[in-house]
Structures are given as structure tokens and as C-alpha cells.
DOVOGU-645504 format. One record per residue (C-alpha): residue number from 1; x, y negated, z negated. Coordinates in steps of 0.2 Angstrom, whole numbers, plus 5000, padded with zeros to 4 digits. Last residue first. Example, Ala and Ser with C-alpha at 12.3 -4.5 7.8 and 13.67 -1.06 7.14 Angstrom:
// residues 2
<r resi="2" px="5068" py="5005" pz="4964"/>
<r resi="1" px="5062" py="5022" pz="4961"/>
//
This chain:
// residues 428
<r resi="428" px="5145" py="5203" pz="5171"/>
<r resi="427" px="5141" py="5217" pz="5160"/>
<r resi="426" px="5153" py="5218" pz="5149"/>
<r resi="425" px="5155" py="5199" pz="5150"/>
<r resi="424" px="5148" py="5195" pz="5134"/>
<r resi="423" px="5154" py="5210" pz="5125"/>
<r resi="422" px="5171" py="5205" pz="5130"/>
<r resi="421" px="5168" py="5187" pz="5125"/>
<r resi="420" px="5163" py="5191" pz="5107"/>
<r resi="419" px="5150" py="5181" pz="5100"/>
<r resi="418" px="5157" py="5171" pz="5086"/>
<r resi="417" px="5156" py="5154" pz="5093"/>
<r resi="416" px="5135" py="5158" pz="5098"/>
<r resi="415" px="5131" py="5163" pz="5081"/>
<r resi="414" px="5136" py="5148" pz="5074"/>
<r resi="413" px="5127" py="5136" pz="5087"/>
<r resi="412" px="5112" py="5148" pz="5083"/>
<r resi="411" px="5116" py="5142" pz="5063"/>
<r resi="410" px="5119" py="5125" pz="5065"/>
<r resi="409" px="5106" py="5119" pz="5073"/>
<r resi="408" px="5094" py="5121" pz="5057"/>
<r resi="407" px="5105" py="5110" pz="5047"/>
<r resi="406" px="5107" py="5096" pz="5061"/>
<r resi="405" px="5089" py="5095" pz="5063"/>
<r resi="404" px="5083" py="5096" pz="5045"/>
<r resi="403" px="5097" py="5081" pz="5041"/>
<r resi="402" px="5092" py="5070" pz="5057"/>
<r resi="401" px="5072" py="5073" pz="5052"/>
<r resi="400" px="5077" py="5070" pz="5036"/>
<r resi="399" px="5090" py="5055" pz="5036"/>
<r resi="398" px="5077" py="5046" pz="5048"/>
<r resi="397" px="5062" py="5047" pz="5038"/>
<r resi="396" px="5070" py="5041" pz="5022"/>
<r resi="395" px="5078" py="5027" pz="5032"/>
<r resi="394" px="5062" py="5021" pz="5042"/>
<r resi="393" px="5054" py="5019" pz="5022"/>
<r resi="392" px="5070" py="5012" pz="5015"/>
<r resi="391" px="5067" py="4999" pz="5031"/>
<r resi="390" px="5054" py="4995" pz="5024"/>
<r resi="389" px="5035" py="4993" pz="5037"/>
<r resi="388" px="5020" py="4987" pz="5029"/>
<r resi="387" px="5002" py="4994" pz="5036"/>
<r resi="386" px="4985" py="4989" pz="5029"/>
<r resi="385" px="4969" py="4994" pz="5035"/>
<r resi="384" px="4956" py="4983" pz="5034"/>
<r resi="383" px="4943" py="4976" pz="5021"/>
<r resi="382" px="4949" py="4981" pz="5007"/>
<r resi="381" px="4941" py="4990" pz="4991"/>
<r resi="380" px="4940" py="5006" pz="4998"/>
<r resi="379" px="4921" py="5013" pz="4997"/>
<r resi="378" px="4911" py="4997" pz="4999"/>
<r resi="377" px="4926" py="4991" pz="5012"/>
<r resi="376" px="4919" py="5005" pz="5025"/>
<r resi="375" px="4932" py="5008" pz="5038"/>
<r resi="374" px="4925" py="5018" pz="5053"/>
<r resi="373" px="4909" py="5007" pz="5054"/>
<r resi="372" px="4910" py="5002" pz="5072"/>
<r resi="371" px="4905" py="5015" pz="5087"/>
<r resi="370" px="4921" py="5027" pz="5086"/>
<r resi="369" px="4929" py="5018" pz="5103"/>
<r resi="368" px="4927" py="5000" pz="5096"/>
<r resi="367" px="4936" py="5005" pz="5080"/>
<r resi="366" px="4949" py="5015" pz="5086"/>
<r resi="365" px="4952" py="4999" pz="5097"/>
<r resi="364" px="4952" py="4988" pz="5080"/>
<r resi="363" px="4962" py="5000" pz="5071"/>
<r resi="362" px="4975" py="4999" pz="5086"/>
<r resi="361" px="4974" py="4980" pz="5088"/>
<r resi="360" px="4977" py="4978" pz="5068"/>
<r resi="359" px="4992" py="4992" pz="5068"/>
<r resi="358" px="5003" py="4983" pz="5078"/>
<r resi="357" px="5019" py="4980" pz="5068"/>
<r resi="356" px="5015" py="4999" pz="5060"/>
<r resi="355" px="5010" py="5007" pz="5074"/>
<r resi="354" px="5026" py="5001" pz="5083"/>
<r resi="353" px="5037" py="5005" pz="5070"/>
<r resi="352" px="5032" py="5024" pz="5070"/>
<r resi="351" px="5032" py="5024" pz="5091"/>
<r resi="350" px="5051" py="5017" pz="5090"/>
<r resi="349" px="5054" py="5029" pz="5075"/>
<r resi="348" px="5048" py="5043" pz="5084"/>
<r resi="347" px="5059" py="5042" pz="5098"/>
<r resi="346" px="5074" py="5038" pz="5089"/>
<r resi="345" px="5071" py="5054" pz="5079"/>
<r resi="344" px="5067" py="5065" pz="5094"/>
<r resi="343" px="5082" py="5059" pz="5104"/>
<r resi="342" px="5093" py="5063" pz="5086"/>
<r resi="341" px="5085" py="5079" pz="5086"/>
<r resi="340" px="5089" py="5084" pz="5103"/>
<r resi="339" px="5106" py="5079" pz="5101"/>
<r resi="338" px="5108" py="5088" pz="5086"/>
<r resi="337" px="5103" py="5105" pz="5096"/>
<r resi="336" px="5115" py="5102" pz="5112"/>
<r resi="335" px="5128" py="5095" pz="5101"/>
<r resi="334" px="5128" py="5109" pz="5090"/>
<r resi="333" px="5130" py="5121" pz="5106"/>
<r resi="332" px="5147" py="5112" pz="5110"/>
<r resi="331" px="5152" py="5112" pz="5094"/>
<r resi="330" px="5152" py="5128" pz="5091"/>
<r resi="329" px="5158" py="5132" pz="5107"/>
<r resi="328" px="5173" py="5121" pz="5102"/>
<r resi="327" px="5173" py="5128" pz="5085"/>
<r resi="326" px="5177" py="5148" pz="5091"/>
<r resi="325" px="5191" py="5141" pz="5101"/>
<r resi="324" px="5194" py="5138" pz="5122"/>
<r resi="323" px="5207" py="5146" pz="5126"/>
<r resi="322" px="5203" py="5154" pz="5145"/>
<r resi="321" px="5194" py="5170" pz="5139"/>
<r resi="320" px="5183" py="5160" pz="5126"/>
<r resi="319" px="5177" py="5148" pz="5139"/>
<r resi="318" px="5174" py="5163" pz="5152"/>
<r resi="317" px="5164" py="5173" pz="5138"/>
<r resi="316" px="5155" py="5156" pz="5133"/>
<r resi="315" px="5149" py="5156" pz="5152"/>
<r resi="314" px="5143" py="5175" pz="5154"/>
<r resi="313" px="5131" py="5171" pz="5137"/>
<r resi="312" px="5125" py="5155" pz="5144"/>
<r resi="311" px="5108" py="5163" pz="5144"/>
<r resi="310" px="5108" py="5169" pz="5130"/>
<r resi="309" px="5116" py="5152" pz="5122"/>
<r resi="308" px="5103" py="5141" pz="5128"/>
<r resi="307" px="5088" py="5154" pz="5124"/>
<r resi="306" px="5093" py="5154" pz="5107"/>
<r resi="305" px="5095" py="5134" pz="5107"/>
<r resi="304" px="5078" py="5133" pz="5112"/>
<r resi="303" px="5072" py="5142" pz="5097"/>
<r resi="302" px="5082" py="5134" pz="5084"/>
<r resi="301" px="5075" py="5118" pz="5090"/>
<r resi="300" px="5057" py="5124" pz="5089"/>
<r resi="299" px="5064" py="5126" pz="5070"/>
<r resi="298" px="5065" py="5107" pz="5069"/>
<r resi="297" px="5046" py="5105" pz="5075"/>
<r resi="296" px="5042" py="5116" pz="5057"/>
<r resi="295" px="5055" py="5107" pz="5047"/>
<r resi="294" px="5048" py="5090" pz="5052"/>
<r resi="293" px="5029" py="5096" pz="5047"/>
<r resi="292" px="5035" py="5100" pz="5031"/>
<r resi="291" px="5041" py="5084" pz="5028"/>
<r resi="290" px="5023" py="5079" pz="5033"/>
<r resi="289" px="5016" py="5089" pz="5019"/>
<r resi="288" px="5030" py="5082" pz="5006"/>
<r resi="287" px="5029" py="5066" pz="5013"/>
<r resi="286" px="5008" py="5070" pz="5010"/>
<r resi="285" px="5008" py="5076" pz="4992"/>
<r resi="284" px="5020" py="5061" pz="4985"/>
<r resi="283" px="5010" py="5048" pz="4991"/>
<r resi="282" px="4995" py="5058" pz="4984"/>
<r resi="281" px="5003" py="5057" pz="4967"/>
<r resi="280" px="5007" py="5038" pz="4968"/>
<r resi="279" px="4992" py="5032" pz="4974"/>
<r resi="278" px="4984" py="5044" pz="4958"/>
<r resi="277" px="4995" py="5034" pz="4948"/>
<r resi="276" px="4989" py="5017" pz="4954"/>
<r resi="275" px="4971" py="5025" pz="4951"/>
<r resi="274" px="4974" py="5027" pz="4935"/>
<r resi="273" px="4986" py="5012" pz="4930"/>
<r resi="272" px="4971" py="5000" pz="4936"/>
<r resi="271" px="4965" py="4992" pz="4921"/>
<r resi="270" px="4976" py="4998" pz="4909"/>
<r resi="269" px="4991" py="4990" pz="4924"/>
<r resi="268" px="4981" py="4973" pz="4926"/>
<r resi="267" px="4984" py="4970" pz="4907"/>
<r resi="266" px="4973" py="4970" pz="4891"/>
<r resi="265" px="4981" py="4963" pz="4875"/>
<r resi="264" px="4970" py="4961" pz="4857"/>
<r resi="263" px="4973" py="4948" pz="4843"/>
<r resi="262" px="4968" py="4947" pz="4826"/>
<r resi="261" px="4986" py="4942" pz="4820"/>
<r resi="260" px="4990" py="4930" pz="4833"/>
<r resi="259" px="4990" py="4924" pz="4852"/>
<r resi="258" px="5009" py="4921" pz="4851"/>
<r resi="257" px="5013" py="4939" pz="4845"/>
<r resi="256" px="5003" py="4947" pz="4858"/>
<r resi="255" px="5012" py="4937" pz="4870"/>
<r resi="254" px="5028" py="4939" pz="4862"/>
<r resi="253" px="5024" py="4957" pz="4863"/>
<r resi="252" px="5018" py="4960" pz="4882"/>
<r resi="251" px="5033" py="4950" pz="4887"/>
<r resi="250" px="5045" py="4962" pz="4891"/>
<r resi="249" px="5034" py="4975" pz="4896"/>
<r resi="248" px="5027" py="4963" pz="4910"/>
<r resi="247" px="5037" py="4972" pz="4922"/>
<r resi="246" px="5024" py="4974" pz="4942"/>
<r resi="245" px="5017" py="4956" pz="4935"/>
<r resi="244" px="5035" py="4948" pz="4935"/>
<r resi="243" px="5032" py="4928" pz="4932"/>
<r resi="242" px="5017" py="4928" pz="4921"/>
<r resi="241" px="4997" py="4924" pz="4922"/>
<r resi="240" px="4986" py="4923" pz="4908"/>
<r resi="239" px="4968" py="4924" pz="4905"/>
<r resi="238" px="4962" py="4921" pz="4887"/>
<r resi="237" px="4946" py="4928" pz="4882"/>
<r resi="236" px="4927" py="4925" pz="4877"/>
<r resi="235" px="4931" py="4905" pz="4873"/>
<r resi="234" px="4922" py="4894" pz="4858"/>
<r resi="233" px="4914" py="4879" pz="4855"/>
<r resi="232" px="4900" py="4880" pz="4862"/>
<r resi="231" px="4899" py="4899" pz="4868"/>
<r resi="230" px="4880" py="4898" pz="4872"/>
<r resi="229" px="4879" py="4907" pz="4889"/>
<r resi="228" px="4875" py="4890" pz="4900"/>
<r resi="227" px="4881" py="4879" pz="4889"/>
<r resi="226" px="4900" py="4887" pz="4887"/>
<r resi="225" px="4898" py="4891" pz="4906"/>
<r resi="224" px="4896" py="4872" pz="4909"/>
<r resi="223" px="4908" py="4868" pz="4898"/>
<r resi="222" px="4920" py="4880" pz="4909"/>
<r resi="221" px="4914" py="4876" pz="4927"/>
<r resi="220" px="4908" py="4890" pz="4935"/>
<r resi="219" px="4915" py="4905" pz="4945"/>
<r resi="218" px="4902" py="4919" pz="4953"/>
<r resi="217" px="4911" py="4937" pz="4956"/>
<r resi="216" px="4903" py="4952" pz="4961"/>
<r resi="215" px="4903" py="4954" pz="4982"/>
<r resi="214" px="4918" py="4945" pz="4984"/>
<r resi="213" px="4927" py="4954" pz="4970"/>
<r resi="212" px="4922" py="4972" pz="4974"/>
<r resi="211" px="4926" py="4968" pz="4992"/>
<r resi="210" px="4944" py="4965" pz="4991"/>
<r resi="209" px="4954" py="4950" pz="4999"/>
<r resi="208" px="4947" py="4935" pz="4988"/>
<r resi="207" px="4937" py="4929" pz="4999"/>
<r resi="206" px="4930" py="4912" pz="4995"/>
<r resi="205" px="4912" py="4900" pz="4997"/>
<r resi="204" px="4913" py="4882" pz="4988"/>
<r resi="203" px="4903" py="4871" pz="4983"/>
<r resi="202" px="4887" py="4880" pz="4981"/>
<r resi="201" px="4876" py="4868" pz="4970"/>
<r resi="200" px="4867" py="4875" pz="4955"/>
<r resi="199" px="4850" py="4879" pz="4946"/>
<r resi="198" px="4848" py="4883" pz="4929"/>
<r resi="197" px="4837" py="4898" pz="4923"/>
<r resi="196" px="4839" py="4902" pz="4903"/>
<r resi="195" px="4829" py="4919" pz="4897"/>
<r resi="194" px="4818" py="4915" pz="4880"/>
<r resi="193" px="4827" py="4924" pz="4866"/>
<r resi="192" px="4814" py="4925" pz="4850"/>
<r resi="191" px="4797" py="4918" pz="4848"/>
<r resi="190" px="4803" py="4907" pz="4835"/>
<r resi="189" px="4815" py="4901" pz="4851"/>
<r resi="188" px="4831" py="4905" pz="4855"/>
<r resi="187" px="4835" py="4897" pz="4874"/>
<r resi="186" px="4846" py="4912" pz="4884"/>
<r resi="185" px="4854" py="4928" pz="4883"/>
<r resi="184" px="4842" py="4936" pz="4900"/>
<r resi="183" px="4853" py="4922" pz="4911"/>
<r resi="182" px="4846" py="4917" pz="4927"/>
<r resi="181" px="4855" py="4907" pz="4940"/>
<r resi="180" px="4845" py="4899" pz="4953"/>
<r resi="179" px="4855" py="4895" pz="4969"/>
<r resi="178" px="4854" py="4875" pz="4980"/>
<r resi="177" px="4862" py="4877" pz="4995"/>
<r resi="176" px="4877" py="4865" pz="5000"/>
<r resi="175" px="4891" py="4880" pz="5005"/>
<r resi="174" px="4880" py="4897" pz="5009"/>
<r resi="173" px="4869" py="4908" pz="5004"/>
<r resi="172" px="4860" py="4922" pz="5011"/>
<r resi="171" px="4857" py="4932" pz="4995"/>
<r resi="170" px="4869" py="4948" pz="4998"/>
<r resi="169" px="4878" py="4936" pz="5012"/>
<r resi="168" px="4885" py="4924" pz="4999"/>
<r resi="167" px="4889" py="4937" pz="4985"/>
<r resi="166" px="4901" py="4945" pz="4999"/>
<r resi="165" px="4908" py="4929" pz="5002"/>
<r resi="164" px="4914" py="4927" pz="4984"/>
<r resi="163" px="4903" py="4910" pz="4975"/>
<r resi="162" px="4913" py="4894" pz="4968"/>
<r resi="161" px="4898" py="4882" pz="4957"/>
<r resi="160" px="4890" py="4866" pz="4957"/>
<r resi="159" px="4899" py="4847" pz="4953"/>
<r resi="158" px="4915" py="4851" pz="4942"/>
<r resi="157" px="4921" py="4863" pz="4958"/>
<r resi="156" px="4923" py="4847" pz="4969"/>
<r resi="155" px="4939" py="4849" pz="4973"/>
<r resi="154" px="4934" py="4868" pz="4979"/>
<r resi="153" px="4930" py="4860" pz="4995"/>
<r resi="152" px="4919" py="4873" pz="5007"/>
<r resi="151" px="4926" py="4888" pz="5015"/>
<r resi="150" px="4936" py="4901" pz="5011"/>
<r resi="149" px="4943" py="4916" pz="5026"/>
<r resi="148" px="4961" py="4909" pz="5023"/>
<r resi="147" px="4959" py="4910" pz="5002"/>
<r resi="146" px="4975" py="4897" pz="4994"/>
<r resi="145" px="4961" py="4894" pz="4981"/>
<r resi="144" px="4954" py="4912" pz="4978"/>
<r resi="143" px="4967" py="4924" pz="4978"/>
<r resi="142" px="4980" py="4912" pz="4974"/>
<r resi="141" px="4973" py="4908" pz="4956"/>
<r resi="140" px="4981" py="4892" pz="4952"/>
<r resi="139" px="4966" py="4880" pz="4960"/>
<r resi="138" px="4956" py="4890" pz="4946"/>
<r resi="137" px="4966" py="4885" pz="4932"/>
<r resi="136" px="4964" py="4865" pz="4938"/>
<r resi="135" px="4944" py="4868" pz="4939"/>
<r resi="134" px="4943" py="4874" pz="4923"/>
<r resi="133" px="4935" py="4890" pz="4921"/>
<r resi="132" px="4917" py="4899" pz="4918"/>
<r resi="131" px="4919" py="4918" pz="4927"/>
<r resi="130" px="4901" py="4923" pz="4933"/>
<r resi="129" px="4897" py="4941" pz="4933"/>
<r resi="128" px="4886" py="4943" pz="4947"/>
<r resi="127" px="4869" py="4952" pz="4951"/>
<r resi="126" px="4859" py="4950" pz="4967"/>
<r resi="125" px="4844" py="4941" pz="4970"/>
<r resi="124" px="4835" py="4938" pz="4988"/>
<r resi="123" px="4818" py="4929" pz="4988"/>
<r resi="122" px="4823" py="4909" pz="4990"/>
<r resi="121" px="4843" py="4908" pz="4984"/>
<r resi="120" px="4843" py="4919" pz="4968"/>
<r resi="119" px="4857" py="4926" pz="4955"/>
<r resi="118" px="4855" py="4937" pz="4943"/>
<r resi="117" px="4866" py="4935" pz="4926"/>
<r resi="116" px="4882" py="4943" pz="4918"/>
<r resi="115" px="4894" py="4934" pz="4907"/>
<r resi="114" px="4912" py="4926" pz="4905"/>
<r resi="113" px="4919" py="4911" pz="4898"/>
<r resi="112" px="4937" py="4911" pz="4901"/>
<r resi="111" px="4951" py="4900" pz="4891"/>
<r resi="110" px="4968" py="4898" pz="4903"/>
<r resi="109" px="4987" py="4904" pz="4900"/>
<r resi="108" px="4998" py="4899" pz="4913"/>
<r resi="107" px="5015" py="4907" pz="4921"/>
<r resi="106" px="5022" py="4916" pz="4906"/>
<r resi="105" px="5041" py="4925" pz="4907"/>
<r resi="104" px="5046" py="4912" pz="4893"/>
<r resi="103" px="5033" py="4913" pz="4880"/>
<r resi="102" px="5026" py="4892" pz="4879"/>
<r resi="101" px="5010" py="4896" pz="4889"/>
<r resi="100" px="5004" py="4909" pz="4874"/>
<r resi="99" px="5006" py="4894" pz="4861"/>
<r resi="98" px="4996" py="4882" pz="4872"/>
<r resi="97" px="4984" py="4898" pz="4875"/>
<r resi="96" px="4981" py="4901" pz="4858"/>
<r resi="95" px="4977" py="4880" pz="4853"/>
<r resi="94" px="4967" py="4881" pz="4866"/>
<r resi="93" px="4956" py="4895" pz="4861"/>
<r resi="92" px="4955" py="4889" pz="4844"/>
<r resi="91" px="4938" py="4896" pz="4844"/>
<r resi="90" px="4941" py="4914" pz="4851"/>
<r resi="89" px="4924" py="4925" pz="4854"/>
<r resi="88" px="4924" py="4943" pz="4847"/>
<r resi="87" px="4909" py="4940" pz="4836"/>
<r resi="86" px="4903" py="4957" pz="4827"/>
<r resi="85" px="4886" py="4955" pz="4820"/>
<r resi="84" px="4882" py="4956" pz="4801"/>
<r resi="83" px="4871" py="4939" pz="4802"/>
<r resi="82" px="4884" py="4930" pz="4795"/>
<r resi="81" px="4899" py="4934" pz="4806"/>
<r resi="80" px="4910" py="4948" pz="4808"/>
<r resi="79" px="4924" py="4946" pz="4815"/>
<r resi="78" px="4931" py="4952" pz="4831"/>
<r resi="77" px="4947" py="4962" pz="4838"/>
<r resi="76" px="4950" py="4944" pz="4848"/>
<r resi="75" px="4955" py="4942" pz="4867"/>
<r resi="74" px="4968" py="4941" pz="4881"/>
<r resi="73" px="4971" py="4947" pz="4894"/>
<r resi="72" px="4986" py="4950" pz="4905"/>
<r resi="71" px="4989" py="4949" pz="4922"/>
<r resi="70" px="4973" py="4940" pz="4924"/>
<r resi="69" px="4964" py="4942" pz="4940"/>
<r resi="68" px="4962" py="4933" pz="4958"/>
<r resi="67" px="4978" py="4935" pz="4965"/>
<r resi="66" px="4984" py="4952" pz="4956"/>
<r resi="65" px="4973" py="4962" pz="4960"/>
<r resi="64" px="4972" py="4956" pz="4980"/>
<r resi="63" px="4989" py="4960" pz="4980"/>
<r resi="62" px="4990" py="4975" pz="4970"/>
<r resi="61" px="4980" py="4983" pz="4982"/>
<r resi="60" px="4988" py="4976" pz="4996"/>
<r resi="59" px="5005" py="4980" pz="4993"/>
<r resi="58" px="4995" py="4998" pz="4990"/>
<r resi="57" px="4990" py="4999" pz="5006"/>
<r resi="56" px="5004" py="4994" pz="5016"/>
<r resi="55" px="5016" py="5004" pz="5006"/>
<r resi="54" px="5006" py="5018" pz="5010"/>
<r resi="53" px="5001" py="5014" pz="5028"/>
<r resi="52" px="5020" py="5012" pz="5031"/>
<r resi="51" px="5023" py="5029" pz="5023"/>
<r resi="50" px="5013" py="5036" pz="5035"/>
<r resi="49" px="5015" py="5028" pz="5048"/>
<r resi="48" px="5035" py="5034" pz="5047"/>
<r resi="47" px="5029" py="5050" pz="5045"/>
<r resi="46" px="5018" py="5053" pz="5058"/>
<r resi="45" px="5029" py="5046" pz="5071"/>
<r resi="44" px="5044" py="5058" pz="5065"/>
<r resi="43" px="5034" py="5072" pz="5066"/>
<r resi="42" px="5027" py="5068" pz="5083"/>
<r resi="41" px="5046" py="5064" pz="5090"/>
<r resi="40" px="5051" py="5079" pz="5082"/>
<r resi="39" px="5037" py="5089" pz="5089"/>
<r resi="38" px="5042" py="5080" pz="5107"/>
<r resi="37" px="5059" py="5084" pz="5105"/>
<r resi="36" px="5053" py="5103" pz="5099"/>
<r resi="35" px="5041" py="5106" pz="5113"/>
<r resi="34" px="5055" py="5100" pz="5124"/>
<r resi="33" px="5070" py="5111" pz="5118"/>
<r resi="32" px="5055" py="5127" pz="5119"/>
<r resi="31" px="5053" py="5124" pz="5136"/>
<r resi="30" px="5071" py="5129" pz="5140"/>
<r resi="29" px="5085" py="5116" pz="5141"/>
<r resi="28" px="5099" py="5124" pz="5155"/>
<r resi="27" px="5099" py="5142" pz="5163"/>
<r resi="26" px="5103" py="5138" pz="5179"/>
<r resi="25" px="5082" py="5141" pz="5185"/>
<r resi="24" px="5079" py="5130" pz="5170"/>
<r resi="23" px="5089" py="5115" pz="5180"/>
<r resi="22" px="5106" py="5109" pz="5170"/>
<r resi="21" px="5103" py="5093" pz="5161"/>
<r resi="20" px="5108" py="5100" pz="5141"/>
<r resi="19" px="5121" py="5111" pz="5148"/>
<r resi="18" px="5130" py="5097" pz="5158"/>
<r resi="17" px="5129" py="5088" pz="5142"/>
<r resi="16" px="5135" py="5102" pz="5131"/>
<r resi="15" px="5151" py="5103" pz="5142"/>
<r resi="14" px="5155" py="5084" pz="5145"/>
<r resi="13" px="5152" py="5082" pz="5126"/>
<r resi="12" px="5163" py="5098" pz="5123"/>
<r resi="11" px="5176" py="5091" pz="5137"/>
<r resi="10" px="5176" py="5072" pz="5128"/>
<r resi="9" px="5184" py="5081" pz="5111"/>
<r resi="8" px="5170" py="5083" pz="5097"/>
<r resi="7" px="5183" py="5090" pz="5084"/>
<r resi="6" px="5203" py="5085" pz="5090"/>
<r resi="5" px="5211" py="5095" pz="5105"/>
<r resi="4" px="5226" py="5107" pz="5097"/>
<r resi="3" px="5243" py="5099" pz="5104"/>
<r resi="2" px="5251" py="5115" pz="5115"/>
<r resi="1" px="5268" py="5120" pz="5107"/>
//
């Protein structure tokens, strides 16, 4: 009794390969098999930069959030004081933040002054919201102390004041000027609130990595702050920082619990869960569009593998006729089709890891070529466009573009094990 060749045996390879590089004029890969591998290939591309440029993004996003803001903040529900008026300011702000400090899960818990002036160096001005901190919480905000494109020594922070780089080019400022700080809250007087104007030293010059914090944010000493907006004595809010910012629900209570009965949590996520939620809708919007896009280049392959089996009609009559079975020639035109999608896959993986590992020289010769100007940091928040490549990401776009291939395959290959090999060489 004749042993039964196992599934994928060498002669369907051999067979499905000699198919796969015969010459159009014997019948082998039609058009149609290319313009598939390459849709595939662009498919595949597209995908994979897209996901990397998602990830990228938002790693950044979060990044520059999280290195030079609270995680959490901190601050009172207000009393009312003695001329009627609601004073939300903390006054035993460091006994709060000792006890805040202790919760396991919290890095550091620091007082903040906060308050909006103008700023002036000669005749430009521009607004700021200046940040009063100790010098030794400020050398633990990542985003601005351990900042590559900062200049200046931020040692000597007790002497002037830290400004972002996009404040410094709105007035023309830089490290050892000399920068008027006006304040409409200033000197009470019998004839009412006189504006406060002190001048500072630039010490210290930082990017934080997002442009609506370099181009807004001044940082002062703390009792200089508490001078300079009258809060002797007391704090506007608690900053604190803990271990897992992207899983603060554990310690969002203790914290809250820790700070005391009149107090009140705001964290990184209120602040920017909205838009984090609409990153995460759109992300969802374009793999399905882009998956899409793989089924539609994967149904050229059903296509080409149509034209491969009519033509090779008059051989799978002569294949059946001497033995071979209904799965052999199945197989045989399966590989033909899979083999296409896996080429395509590979393809567009390389090129899809490729843009993302090299994505800084390709913006910046898109860049050149478009004139300058074709990413505007006013409008997105960073400054270039990220890209981060997982190898979940690579995954996910591999086991679709192989899964749609092999799926779509399938069905021509079927068709062409059941046709019948008398009707096929009827008119042979």
C-alpha cells in the first residue's frame, strides 16, 4: 500500500515554486501578484508607522506632562476669611506635604506659590505664570533640571529666576539679563492695590520638551514668591510626585486622606484625560482604516491567484490524472498566494522599522523639500515628531497582514483542488 506524502511535502514546494517564477508568457505570476506584494508591502508600511508614530507621540505627550508637572495636586476647598472672601491658600503647608510624603507610592510632596504677571526685558513683555519652588524640589523635576537643550546653572536658583526657552525668545532674554516682573496684586495702599514691579536675574534658561510650558512658565524661589504675590506664610497648592503616574488610583485616597479634611486632589489625568481619550479614539479610527487597507491589497492576491489557476488549468488536470490529491493542489496554490503575503509582510516591516528608527532625518528632509514650517509646535504641543517602535506594535501588524493573506488565499486555492481534471483537459 503506497505511504500517503505528508501536508506541504518538498514536490508542492517545488511545484508552487516553479509556478510562482515561471515567465508571464508560461503562465506564471500575473501582474495582479505584484500589485498585490507591493500593496501588501505599502499596507504593511503604513501601519506599522503608523502605530509607531502613535506610540511615539503619545510616550511623548505624557512625557513632557509628566517631567515638569505634578502628578497630583493638591490644594484647600477654601475658608472664608474676615473680610467675606474665600482663601484657598494652605498655611501648614509643610506640615501637609511631610504627611503626604510619608504615603507609600509618593515620590515628593513640595509647597507651590503660583501667580500670573507680565514679564519685560527692554520693550518686549510677554505673560507668564511663574511657579515659586525650592530650589531642591526643582532639581527633582526631570523635565526641567535633567533638560538637554537648558542652559545656565540652576545652582544658583536662590539668586534670580528659571525662565522656559520659549519665554526667553518672546522678550529676547537670555542667561545674566536683568527682566522686570510686574504683578497687578501688588503694594496695598489707602489708595488701594498699587501694581508690585521687581527686577530679576536670569539664572537659568530650560525646555521642558512642550512648547506651551517653555513659552508660559517662569520659576521663582519660594519666599521670594511668598513676597512677591503676598502669600507669607502660606502655599497655593501641594505638588506631588509618585512612583506609577499612568496607576495613581491606589494612592489617590491616602493622599487625599494625608492632606486633611478640607482638602481637594487634582491629577495629571483630569487635566489631560480628554484629550488622552480622544488619542485613544483616533488610534483606534486609523488601525481600523489602515486594516482596511491590508484587506484591500490582500484581495489583489485573490486576483492573481485566479489568473494562476486558469492558466494552469491543463497542468492541474495532468496532476490530478497521475495521483496527485485534491489537498496537494490545494496546497500548492496556497503556497503561491501565502507566499506572496508573507514577502509583502516581511517587506513592509523592514520599511515600517526603518521609518520609525530613522524618522528624525526623514522629517527633517520632508522638512527642507516642503520650505520649513511643516510641523508648527504652537498647534501640537511638541516640537518634532515622535516615533517609538514595540514589538506588540510590529506583532499586531504582522499577524493581520499574514492572517488576511492566508484567509483570502484559501478560497481560489479551494477552487482550484476541486476543478475536475476532465473538464480541465476537455479541450486540451
Amino acid at each position: 500500500m503506497a505511504k500517503t506524502p505528508p501536508p506541504f511535502a518538498p514536490f508542492e514546494w517545488k511545484i508552487a515554486w516553479r509556478y510562482l517564477r515561471a515567465r508571464r508568457a508560461e503562465g506564471g505570476v500575473s501582474v495582479m501578484t505584484w500589485i498585490s506584494l507591493i500593496g501588501i508591502t505599502l499596507a504593511v508600511f503604513a501601519l506599522i508607522a503608523t502605530l509607531a508614530v502613535r506610540s511615539g507621540f503619545r510616550s511623548e505627550f505624557v512625557g513632557t506632562i509628566l517631567g515638569a508637572n505634578a502628578h497630583v495636586t493638591v490644594y484647600s476647598a477654601g475658608e472664608i476669611d474676615a473680610q467675606g472672601q474665600v482663601d484657598r491658600t494652605i498655611s501648614d503647608y509643610d506640615e501637609t506635604a511631610t504627611r503626604i510624603a510619608e504615603v507609600p507610592g509618593v515620590v515628593r510632596a513640595a509647597p507651590l506659590v503660583k501667580g500670573q504677571v507680565l514679564l519685560t526685558n527692554r520693550d518686549r513683555s510677554t505673560g507668564v505664570e511663574v511657579f515659586g519652588i525650592r530650589r531642591d524640589d526643582l532639581f527633582r523635576l526631570p523635565g526641567i533640571a535633567d533638560s538637554e537643550q537648558a542652559y545656565g546653572d540652576l545652582s544658583q536658583f536662590e539668586n534670580g529666576i528659571a525662565i522656559g526657552s520659549g519665554v526667553a525668545r518672546a522678550i529676547g532674554a537670555t542667561v545674566g539679563d536683568t527682566i522686570r516682573m510686574t504683578s497687578p496684586n501688588g503694594v496695598k495702599t489707602a489708595f488701594g492695590t498699587s501694581p508690585r514691579v521687581n527686577a530679576y536675574d536670569v539664572v537659568y534658561v530650560f525646555s521642558a520638551g512642550r512648547y506651551d510650558i517653555d513659552r508660559t512658565r517662569v520659576y521663582m524661589p519660594f519666599a521670594e514668591a511668598q513676597s512677591f504675590f503676598n502669600r507669607d506664610g502660606v502655599a497655593d497648592e501641594i505638588e506631588v510626585m509618585v512612583e506609577q503616574p499612568e496607576n495613581m488610583n491606589p494612592v489617590l485616597i491616602p493622599i487625599l486622606e494625608a492632606a486633611g479634611e478640607r482638602a481637594q486632589i487634582w491629577t495629571w489625568q483630569d487635566a489631560s484625560g480628554g484629550f488622552l481619550r480622544a488619542l485613544e479614539v483616533e488610534d483606534n479610527v486609523m488601525f481600523i482604516i489602515l486594516s482596511i487597507l491590508v484587506l484591500i491589497a490582500a484581495m489583489n492576491i485573490v486576483s492573481g491567484l485566479i489568473m494562476l489557476v486558469k492558466n494552469k488549468g491543463r497542468d492541474i488536470g495532468i496532476l490530478r490524472t497521475i495521483g496527485l490529491s485534491e489537498g496537494s493542489v490545494l496546497r500548492v496554490f496556497f503556497i503561491c498566494g501565502a507566499f506572496t503575503g508573507i514577502i509583502g509582510t516581511v517587506m513592509g516591516v523592514v520599511l515600517g522599522c526603518l521609518f520609525a528608527l530613522y524618522i528624525d532625518p526623514i522629517f527633517s528632509f520632508v522638512n527642507f523639500v516642503m520650505g520649513g514650517g511643516v510641523w508648527d509646535p504652537a498647534i501640537r504641543g511638541i516640537y518634532a515628531l515622535p516615533a517609538e517602535l514595540h514589538l506588540s506594535d510590529v506583532l499586531k501588524a504582522v499577524g493581520l497582514s499574514l492572517g488576511l493573506s492566508f484567509l483570502v488565499t484559501y478560497f481560489p486555492a479551494r477552487r482550484a483542488a476541486r476543478l475536475n481534471p476532465v473538464e480541465a483537459l476537455r479541450y486540451e
